[in-house]
N, C-alpha and C positions, 0 to 999 in steps of 0.2 A: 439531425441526429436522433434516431431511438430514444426515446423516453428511460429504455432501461439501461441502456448505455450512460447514460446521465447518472443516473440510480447507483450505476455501478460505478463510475469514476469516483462521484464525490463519497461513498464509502468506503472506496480504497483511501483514498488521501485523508478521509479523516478520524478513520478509525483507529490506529496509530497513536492519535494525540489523544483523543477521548479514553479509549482502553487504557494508558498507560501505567499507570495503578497496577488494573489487573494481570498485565502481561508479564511486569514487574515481579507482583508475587509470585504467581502460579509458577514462573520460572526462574524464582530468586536471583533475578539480574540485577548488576549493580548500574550507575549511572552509565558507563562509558558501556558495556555492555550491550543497554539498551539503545544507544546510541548506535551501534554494531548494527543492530537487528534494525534501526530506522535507516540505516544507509541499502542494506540488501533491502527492505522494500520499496525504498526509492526507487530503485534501480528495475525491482520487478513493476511496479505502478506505473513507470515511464516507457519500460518495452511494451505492457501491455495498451497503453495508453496511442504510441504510435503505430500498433498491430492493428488497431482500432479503427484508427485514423485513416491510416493508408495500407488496406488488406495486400497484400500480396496475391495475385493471380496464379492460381498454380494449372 
């Protein structure tokens, strides 16, 4: 696997948790809110994660 694929996975997944603070403020989210926003990038982190994986041949 590419080096910056690497690069790029683990700062999807863990930017999320380290930012949370800031994302927090900036967008006056409350607990379950933020929780909102950690489930849709889940979900983008895992699409992007298996697009990765297994390209599609078009």
């Amino acid at each position: 696997m590419n080096s910056s694929y690497m690069l790029l996975i683990m700062s999807n997944c863990h930017f999320s948790f380290m930012a949370k603070p800031m994302i927090k403020t900036i967008h006056s989210l409350e607990d379950d809110q933020y929780n909102e926003h950690l489930m849709v990038h889940k979900q983008y982190v895992t699409e992007m994660l298996i697009n990765y994986l297994f390209p599609k041949n078009s």
